[in-house]
C-alpha positions in Angstrom: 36.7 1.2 24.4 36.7 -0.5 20.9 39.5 1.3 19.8 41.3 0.3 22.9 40.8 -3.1 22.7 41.8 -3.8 18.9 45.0 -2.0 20.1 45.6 -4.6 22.9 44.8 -6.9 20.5 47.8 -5.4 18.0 50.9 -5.4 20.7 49.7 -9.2 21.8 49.9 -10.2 18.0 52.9 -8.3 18.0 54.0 -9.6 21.0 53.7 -13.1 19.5 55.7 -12.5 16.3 58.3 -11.4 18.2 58.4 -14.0 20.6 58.0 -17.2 18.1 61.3 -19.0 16.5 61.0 -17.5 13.3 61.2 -14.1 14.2 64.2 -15.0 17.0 67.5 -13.4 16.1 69.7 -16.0 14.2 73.3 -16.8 15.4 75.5 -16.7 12.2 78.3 -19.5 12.3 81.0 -18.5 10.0 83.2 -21.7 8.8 86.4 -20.7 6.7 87.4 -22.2 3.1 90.9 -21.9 2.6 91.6 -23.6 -0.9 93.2 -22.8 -4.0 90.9 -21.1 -6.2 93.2 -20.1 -8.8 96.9 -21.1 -10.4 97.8 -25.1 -11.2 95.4 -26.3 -8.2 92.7 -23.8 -9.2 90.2 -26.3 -10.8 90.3 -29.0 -7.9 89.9 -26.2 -5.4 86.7 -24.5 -7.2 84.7 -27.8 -7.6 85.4 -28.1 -3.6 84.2 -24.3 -3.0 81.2 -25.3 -4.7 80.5 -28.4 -3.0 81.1 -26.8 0.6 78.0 -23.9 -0.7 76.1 -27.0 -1.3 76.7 -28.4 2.0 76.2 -25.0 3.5 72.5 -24.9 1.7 71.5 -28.3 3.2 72.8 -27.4 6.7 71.1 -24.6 6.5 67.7 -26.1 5.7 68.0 -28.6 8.3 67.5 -26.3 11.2 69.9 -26.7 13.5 69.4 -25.3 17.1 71.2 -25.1 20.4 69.3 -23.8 23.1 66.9 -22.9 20.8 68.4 -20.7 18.7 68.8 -21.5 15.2 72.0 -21.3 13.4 73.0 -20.0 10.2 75.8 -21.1 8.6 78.0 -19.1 6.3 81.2 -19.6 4.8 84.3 -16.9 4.5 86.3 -17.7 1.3 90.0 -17.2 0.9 92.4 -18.2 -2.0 95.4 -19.5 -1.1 96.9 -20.6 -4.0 98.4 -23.6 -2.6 101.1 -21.0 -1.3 102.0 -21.5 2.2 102.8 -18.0 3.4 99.3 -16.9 1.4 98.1 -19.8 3.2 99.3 -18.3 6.4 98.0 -15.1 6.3 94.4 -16.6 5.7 94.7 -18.9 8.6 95.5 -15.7 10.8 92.2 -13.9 8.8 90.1 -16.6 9.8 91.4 -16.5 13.5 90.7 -12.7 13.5 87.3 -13.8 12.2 85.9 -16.2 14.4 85.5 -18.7 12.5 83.9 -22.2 14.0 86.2 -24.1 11.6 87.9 -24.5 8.3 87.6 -26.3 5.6 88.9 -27.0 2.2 92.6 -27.1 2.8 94.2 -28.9 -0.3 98.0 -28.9 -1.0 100.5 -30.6 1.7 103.1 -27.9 2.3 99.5 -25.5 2.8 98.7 -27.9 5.5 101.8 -28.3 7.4 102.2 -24.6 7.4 98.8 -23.3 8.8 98.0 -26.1 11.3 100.1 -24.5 13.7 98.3 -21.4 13.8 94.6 -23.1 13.8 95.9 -25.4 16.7 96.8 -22.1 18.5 93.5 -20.7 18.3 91.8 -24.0 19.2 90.3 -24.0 15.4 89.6 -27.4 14.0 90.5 -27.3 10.5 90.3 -30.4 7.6 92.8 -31.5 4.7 93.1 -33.8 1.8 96.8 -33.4 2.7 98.7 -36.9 2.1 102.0 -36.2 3.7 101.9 -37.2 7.4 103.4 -34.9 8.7 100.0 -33.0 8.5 98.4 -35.1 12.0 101.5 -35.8 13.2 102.4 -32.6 14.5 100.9 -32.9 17.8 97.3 -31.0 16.8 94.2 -31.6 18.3 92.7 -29.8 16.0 94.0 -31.4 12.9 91.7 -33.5 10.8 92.7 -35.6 7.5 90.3 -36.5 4.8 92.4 -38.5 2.7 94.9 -41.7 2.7 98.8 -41.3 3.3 101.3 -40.5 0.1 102.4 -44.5 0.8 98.9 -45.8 0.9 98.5 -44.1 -1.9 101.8 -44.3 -4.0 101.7 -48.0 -3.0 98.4 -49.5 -4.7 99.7 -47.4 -7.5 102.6 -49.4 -7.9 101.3 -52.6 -7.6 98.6 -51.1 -10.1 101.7 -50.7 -12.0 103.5 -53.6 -11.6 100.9 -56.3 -11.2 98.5 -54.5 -13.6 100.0 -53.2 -16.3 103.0 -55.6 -15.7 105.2 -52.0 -16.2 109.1 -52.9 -14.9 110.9 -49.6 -16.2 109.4 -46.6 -15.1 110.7 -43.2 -14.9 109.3 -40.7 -12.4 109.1 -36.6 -12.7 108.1 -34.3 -10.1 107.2 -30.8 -9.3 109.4 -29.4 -5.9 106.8 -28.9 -3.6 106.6 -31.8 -0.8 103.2 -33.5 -2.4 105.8 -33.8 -5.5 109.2 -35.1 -3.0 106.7 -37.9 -0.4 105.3 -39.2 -3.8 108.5 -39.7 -5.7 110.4 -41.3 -2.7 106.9 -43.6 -1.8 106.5 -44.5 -5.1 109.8 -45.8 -5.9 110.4 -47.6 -2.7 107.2 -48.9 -3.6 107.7 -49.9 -6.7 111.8 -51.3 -6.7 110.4 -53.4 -3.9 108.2 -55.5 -6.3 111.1 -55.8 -8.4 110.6 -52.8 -10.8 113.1 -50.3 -11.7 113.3 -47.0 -12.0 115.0 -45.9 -15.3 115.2 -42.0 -14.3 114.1 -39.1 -11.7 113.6 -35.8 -12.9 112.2 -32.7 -10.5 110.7 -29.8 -12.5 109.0 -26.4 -11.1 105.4 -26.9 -10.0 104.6 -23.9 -12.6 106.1 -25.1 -15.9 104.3 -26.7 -18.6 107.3 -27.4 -20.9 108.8 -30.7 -20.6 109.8 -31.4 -24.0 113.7 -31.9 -23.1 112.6 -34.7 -20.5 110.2 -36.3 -22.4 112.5 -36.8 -24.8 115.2 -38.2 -22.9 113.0 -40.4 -21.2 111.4 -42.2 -24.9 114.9 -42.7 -25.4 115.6 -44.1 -22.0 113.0 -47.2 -23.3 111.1 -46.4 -20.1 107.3 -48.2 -20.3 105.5 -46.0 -17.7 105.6 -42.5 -16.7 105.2 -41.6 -12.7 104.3 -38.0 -12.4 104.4 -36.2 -9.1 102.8 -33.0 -10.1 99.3 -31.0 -9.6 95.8 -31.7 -11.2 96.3 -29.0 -14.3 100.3 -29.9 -14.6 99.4 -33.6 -15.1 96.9 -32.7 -17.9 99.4 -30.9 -19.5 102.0 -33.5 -19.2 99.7 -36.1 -20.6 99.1 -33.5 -24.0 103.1 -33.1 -24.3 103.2 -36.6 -23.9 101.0 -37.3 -26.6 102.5 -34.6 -28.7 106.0 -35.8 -28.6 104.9 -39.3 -29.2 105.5 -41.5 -26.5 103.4 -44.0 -26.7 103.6 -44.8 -22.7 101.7 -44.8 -20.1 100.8 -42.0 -17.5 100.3 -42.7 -13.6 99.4 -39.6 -11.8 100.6 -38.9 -8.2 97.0 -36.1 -7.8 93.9 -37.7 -8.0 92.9 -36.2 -11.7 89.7 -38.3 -12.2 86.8 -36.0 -13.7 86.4 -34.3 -16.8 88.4 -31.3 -16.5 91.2 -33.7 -16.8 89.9 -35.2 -19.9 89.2 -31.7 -21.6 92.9 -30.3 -21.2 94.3 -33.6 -21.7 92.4 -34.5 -25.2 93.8 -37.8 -26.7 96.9 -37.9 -24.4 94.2 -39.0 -21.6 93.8 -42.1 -22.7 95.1 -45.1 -20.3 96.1 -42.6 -17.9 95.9 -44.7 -14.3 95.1 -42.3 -11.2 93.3 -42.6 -7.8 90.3 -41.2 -6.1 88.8 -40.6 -2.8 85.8 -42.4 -2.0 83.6 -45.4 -2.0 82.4 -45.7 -5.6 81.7 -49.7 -6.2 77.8 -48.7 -5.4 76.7 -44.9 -6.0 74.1 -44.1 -2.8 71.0 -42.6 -3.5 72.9 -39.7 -1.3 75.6 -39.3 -4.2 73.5 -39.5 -6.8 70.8 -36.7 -5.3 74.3 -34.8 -4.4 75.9 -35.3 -8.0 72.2 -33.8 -9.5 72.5 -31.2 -7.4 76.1 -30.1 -8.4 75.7 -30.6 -12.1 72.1 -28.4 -11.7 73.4 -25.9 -10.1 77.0 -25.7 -11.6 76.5 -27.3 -15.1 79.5 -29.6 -14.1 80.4 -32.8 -13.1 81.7 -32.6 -9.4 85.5 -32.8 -9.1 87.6 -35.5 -7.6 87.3 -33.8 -3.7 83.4 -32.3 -4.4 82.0 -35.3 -2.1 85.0 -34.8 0.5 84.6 -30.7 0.6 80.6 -31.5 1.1 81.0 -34.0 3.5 83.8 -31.8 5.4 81.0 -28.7 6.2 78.8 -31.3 7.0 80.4 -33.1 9.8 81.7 -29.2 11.0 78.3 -28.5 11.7 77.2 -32.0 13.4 80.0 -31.3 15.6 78.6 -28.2 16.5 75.3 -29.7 17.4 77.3 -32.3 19.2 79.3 -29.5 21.6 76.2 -27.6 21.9 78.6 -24.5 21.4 80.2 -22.5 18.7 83.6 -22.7 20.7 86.5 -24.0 18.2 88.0 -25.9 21.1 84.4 -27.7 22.0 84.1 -28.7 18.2 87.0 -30.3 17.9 86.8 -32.5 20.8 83.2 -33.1 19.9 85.0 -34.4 16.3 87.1 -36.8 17.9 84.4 -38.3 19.4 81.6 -38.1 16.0 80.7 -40.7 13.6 79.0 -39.3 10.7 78.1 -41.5 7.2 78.9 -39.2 4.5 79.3 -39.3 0.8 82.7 -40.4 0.5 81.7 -42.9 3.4 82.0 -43.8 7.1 83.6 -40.9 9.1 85.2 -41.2 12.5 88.6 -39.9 13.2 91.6 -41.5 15.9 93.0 -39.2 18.4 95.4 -38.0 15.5 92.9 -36.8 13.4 93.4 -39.5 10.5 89.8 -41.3 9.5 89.9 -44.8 10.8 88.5 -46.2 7.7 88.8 -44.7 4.5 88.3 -46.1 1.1 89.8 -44.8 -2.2 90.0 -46.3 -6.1 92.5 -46.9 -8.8 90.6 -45.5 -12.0 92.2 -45.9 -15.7 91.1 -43.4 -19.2 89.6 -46.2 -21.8 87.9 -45.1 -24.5 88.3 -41.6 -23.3 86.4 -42.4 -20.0 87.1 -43.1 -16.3 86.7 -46.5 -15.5 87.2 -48.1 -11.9 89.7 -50.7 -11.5 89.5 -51.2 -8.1 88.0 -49.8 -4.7 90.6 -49.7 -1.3 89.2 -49.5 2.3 92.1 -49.4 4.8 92.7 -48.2 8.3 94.4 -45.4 8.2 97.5 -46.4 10.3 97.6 -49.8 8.1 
């Protein structure tokens, strides 16, 4: 009789295990990263891999149900190189794999490409893409966390113009369209505040040697360099720069603001003018707890799009909460509808997917460090 009643007692504690929240199945949520990991891009895509883990971590530990079952959130990495057929092929990977949504998307003509297969499968899926052709496509399920190449090329010319009081600038891009909108934004920008534009020179987005350009341009008496080009191309533009002499200054099309920039750049850094995403006038106790974070665990400084990636899983997964489902379609109507505060600031998005407010700032090397100039916050269709 004793014997049968400490066994009743057994399956009823076992009974319980089973039945309490911890010990319920969890329901893995996979959300895609589809960034460039390696090549000229590789540097700005790692730092917003690693952010994306972070935010993964935190919305993990938050405990997020629906219907009471906890979720577990996991992300499915893919390089694509800031190629858009490579970029294609991982858009159809993450379709095959179910995947709630996808992050990390960082070069223009990757964005363009791939949103036509994610709006097929109903997968919303987030950019730093500039060009706008990117949420003008007709896509629901589009979503851009960054400013337009004219907002952008624009503050840089008056930056230019009003700032630096440049008139002669010559402008070099790479062929990819993030290298093509910036040139023509740029210069319409900048001719239209009475500036001219002593030369255009287009250059592969792989090449590092621009000696023969470099030179023509010192001789063209140019004051100001424009350059249309990738994070790690720009670095090495600013040491040939500085090699050959120039003596002018750089303005970079990418947002290049962080060390790695500094490090490949050396001296030629110094008064190079570039922009980030972002509110950075006053750091919130949220950035600086999230900028600890990053440099514990990664023995880095975040990169210019860390706080972007981070904030991009984040808002995935409030969405998700929001639908109350793991259905693609659901979450992206549910992100139409969100407003979320995040690190790089107050996120709501229009019915084309752009953010309606979003802030960015001019930042200039002195002294062989960052400083803000000054801190944008526009409506996105401004």
């Amino acid at each position: 009789m004793e014997k049968t009643g400490k066994r009743s007692a057994m399956l009823l504690a076992a009974a319980a295990l089973l039945a309490s929240p911890a010990a319920m199945a969890e329901k893995i949520v996979s959300i895609g990263f589809a960034g460039p990991l390696t090549g000229l891009s590789g540097a700005s895509g790692t730092s917003m891999l690693n952010a994306a883990k972070l935010a993964v971590d935190d919305v993990n530990g938050a405990d997020l149900r629906i219907n009471g079952e906890k979720l577990s959130f996991k992300l499915v990495v893919q390089d694509d190189k800031s190629n858009p057929r490579i970029a294609e092929i991982a858009a159809k990977y993450f379709v095959k794999s179910g995947v709630v949504g996808v992050v990390g998307i960082f070069n223009s003509a990757v964005a363009v490409s791939s949103s036509e297969i994610y709006q097929k499968a109903g997968i919303p899926h987030f950019a730093v893409s500039g060009t706008r052709r990117f949420t003008q496509q007709g896509h629901d399920t589009a979503f851009r966390f960054a400013a337009y190449d004219e907002q952008r090329a624009h503050v840089l010319a008056v930056y230019a113009a009003q700032e630096l009081h440049k008139t002669r600038v010559a402008i070099v891009h790479d062929d990819s369209v993030f290298g093509r909108d910036y040139k023509e934004k740029f210069e319409s920008a900048f001719t239209k505040m009475g500036g001219k534009v002593v030369s255009v020179n287009a250059v592969s987005a792989t090449t590092y040697d621009f000696n023969d350009i470099l030179k023509a341009i010192r001789t063209g008496k140019a004051d100001a360099i424009f350059f249309g080009g990738l994070g790690s191309q720009s670095a090495m533009f600013a040491q040939n720069m500085y090699r050959l002499g120039t003596g002018i200054t750089l303005i970079t099309a990418a947002s290049v603001v962080g060390p790695m920039f500094l490090q490949t750049a050396g001296p030629g850094a110094e008064g190079t003018v570039s922009i980030m995403p972002g509110s950075h006038q006053r750091k919130s106790k949220q950035m600086e707890s999230f900028e600890k974070n990053y440099q514990q665990r990664y023995n880095t400084a975040i990169g210019p799009y860390s706080a972007v990636a981070y904030d991009q899983v984040q808002v995935l997964a409030a969405a998700v909460a929001r639908a109350g489902t793991t259905n693609p379609r659901k979450v992206a109507g549910a992100l139409h509808a969100i407003k979320y505060n995040g690190l790089s600031g107050n996120i709501a998005f229009d019915a084309h997917g752009d953010l309606r407010e979003l802030s960015f700032s001019t930042f200039q090397v002195k002294n062989s460090i960052w400083t803000m100039f000054k801190q944008y916050n526009v409506g996105a269709g401004s």
